[in-house]
C-alpha positions as CSV (number, residue, x, y, z in Angstrom):
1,X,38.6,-45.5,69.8
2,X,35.4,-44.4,67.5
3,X,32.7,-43.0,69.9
4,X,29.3,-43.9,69.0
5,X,26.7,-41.8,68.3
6,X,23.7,-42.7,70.0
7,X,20.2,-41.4,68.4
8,X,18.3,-38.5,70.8
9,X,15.7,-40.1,73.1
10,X,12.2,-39.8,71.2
11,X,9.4,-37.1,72.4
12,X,6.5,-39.2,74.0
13,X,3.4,-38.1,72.8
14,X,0.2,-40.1,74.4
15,X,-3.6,-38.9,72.3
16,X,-6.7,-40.7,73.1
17,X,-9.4,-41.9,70.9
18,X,-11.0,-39.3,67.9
19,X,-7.6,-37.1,68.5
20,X,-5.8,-36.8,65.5
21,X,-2.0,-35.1,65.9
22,X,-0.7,-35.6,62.4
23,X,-1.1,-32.0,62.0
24,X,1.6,-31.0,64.2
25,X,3.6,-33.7,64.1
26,X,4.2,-32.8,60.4
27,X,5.6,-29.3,61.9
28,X,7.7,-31.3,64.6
29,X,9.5,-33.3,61.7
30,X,10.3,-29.9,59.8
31,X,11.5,-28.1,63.1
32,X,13.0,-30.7,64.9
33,X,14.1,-33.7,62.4
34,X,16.5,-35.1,64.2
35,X,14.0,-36.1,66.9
36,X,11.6,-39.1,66.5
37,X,8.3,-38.8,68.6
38,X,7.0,-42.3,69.9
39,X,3.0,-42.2,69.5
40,X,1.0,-43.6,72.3
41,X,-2.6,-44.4,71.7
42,X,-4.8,-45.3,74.8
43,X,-8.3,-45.2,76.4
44,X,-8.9,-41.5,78.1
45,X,-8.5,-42.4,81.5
46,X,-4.9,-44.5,80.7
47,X,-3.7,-41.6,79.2
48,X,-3.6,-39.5,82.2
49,X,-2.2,-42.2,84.2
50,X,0.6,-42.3,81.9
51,X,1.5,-38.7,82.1
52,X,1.2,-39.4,85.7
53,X,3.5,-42.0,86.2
54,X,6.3,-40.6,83.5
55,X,5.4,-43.4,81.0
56,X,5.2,-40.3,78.2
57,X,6.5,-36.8,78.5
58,X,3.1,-35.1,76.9
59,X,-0.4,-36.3,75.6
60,X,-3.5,-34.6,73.8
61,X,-6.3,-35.6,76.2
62,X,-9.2,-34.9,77.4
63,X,-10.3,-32.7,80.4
64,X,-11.0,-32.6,83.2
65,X,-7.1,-33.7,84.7
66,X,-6.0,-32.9,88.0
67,X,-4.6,-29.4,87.3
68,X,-2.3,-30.2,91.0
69,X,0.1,-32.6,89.1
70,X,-0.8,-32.1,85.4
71,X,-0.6,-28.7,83.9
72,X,-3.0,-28.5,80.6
73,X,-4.0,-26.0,77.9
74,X,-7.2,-26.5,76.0
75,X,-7.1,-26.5,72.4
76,X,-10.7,-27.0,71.4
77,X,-14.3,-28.1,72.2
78,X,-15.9,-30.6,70.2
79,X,-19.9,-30.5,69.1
80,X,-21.8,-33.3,70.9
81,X,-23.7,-35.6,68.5
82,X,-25.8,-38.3,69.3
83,X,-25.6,-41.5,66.9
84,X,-28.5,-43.6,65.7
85,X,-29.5,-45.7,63.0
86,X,-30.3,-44.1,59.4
87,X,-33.9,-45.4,59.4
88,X,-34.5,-44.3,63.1
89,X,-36.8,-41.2,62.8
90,X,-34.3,-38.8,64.4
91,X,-32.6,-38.8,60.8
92,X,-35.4,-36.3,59.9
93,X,-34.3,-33.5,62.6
94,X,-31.2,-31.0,61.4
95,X,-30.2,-31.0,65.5
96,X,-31.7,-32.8,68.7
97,X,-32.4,-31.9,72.1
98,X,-32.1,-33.7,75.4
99,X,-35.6,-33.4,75.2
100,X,-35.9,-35.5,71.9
101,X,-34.0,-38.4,73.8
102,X,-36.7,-38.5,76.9
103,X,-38.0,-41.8,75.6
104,X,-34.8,-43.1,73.8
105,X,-32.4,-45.7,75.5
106,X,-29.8,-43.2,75.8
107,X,-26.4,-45.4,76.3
108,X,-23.5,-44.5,78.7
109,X,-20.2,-46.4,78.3
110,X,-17.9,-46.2,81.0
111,X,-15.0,-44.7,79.2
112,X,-17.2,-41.5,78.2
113,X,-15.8,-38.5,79.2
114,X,-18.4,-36.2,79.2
115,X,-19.6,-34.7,82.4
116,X,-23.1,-35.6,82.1
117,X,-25.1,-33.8,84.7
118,X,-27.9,-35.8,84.6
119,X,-28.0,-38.1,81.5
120,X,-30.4,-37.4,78.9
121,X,-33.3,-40.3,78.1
122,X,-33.8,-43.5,79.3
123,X,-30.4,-45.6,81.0
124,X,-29.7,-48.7,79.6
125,X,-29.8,-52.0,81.7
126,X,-26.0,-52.8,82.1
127,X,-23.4,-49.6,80.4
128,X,-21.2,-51.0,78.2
129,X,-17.4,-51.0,78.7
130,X,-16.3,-48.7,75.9
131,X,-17.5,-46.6,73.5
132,X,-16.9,-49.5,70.7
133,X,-19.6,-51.9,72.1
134,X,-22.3,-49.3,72.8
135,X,-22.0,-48.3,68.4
136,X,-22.3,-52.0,68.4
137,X,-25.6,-51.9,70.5
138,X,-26.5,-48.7,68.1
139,X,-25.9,-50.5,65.0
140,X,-28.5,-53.4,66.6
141,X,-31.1,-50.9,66.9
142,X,-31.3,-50.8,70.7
143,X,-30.8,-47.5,71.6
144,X,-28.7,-44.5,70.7
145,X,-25.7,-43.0,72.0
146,X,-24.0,-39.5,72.5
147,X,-20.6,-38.8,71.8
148,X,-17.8,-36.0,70.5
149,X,-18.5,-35.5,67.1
150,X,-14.8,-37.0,66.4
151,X,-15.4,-40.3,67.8
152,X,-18.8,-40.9,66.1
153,X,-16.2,-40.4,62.9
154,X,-13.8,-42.7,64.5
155,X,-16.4,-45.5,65.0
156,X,-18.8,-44.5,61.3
157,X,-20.5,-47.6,59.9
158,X,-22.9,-47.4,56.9
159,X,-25.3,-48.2,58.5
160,X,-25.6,-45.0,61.4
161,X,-25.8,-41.8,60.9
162,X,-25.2,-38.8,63.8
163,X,-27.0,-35.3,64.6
164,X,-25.6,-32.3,66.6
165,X,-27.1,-33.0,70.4
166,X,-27.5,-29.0,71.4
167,X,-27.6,-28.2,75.0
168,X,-25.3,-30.7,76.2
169,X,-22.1,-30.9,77.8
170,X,-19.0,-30.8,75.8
171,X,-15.5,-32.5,75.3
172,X,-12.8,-30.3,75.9
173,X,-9.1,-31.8,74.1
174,X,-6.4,-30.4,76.1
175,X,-2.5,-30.4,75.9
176,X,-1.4,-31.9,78.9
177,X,1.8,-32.9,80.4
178,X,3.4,-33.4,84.1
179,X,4.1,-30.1,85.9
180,X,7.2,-31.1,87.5
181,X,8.7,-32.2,83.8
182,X,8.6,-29.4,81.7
183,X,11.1,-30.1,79.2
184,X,12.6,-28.3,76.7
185,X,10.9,-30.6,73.6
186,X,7.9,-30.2,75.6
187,X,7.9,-26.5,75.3
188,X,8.6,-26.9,71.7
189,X,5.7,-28.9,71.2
190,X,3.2,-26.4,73.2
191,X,5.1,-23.5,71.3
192,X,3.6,-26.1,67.8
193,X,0.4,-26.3,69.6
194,X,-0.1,-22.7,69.8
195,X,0.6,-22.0,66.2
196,X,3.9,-20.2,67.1
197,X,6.5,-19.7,64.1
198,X,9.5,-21.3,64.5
199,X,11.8,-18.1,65.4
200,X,9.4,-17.2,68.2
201,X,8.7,-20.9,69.5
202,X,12.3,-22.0,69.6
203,X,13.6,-22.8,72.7
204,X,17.2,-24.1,73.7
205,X,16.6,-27.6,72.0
206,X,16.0,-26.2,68.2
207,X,18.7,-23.6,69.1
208,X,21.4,-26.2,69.9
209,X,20.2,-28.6,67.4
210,X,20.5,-25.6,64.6
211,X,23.7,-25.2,65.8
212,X,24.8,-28.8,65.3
213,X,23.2,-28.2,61.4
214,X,26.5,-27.7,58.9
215,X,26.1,-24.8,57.2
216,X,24.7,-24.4,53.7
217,X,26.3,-20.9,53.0
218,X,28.6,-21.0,50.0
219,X,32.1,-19.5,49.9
220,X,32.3,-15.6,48.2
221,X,33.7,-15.6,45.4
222,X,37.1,-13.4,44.8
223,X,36.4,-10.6,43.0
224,X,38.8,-10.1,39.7
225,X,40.7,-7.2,39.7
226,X,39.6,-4.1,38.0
227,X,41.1,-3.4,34.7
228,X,42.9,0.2,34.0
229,X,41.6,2.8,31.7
230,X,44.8,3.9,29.8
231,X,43.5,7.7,30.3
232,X,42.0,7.0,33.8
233,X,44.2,7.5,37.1
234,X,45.4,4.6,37.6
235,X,47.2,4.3,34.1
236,X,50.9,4.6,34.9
237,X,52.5,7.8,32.4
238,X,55.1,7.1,29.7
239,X,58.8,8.6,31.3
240,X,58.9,12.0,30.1
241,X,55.0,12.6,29.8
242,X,53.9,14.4,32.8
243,X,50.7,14.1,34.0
244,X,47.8,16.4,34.8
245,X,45.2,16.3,37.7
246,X,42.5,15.0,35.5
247,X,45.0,12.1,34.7
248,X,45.6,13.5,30.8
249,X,48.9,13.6,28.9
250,X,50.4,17.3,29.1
251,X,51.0,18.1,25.4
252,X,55.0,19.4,24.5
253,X,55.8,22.1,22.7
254,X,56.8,21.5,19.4
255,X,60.9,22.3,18.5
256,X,61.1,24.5,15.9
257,X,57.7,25.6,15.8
258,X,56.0,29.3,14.6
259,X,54.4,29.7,17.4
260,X,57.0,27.5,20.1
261,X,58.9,30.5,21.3
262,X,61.4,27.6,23.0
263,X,63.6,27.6,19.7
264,X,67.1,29.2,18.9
265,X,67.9,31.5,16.3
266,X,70.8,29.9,14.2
């Protein structure tokens, strides 16, 4: 009876919003090729619940987690920006301040993930629910918001425009992924992560599946033998002709000769 082969389980990889992984997924699919990776896209705060409740087995998020149940290692911080309308007369600055803001409509959405302090400018009358609807609010010229520099990417209309907001809080992206479940494909993604070659990053999943790999090595080639040199020492003497050490005929007196000495006298 024909066992069948059934496909490895696939590498769970939650991101959030203005994350992009394609980077090193592209070195997962040369190191590990016979492993798919599912991609999970959520809202920040879903993403942590899913590493929490083993819906994925890793996820580029952002901090803060809870470091007692999810072990993380930041990867970078993004600039702050704050977005606006192209004809609002903060498209004149190079970089605003907090201070700029004081009497701007500063909009907070409730899936912002920066750890405001105390908010910059003037609150709005309701927050909206995600960062989506308050670039909608933007784009109608009611206030202005402040994001990660990658999200104000994410969500780019023609008609906004963004500036560096200095002296703000940050977004952090972290690798994060349940303490209790380190796996080995999750050590070979943090090893990806971390810009580690694959020879120092492999851990006991590449090794076994490198070992499953047929090999590519071709067969040696027998050598042909190696012809004889008639005067060399391996050419075999005549019978009769002995041989010296250098492998060169011994010349024979001549019978009958002047000079011979081995004649007789008749």
């Amino acid at each position: 009876m024909t066992e069948i082969e059934q496909s490895p389980a696939p590498f769970r990889l939650v991101y959030v919003p203005g994350v992009t992984p394609t980077k090193w997924l592209r070195v997962w699919e040369e190191r590990l090729p016979g492993v798919p990776v599912e991609l999970l896209q959520s809202a920040p705060a879903d993403g942590r619940a899913l590493l929490l409740s083993g819906g994925a087995d890793a996820g580029l998020v952002r901090l803060p987690v809870d470091r007692t149940v999810l072990s993380a290692i930041p990867l970078y911080t993004e600039t702050t920006v704050v977005v606006f309308p192209k004809d609002h007369w903060l498209a004149a600055a190079e970089e605003v301040t907090a201070a700029d803001l004081a009497e701007e409509i500063v909009f907070h959405p409730q899936d912002d993930t920066l750890d405001w302090p105390e908010l910059p400018g003037r609150p709005a009358f309701e927050r909206p629910a995600t960062t989506a609807d308050a670039v909608e609010l933007v784009a109608a010229n009611v206030g202005v918001l402040a994001v990660p520099q990658s999200l104000a990417r994410l969500h780019h209309r023609r008609d906004l425009t963004y500036r560096p907001l200095v002296d703000v809080p940050q977004s952090q992206v972290a690798l994060a992924w349940p303490e209790d479940a380190t796996t080995d494909l999750v050590e070979e993604f943090i090893g990806i992560v971390r810009g580690r070659t694959a020879n120092s990053s492999r851990g006991r999943t590449a090794a076994a599946e490198e070992q499953r790999r047929p090999s590519t090595k071709k067969p040696a080639r027998p050598q042909p033998a190696q012809s004889q040199h008639r005067t060399g020492q391996g050419a075999k003497p005549k019978p009769g002709q002995p041989r010296r050490a250098g492998g060169t005929r011994t010349a024979q007196p001549k019978r009958g000769g002047s000079g011979g000495g081995g004649g007789r006298k008749k």
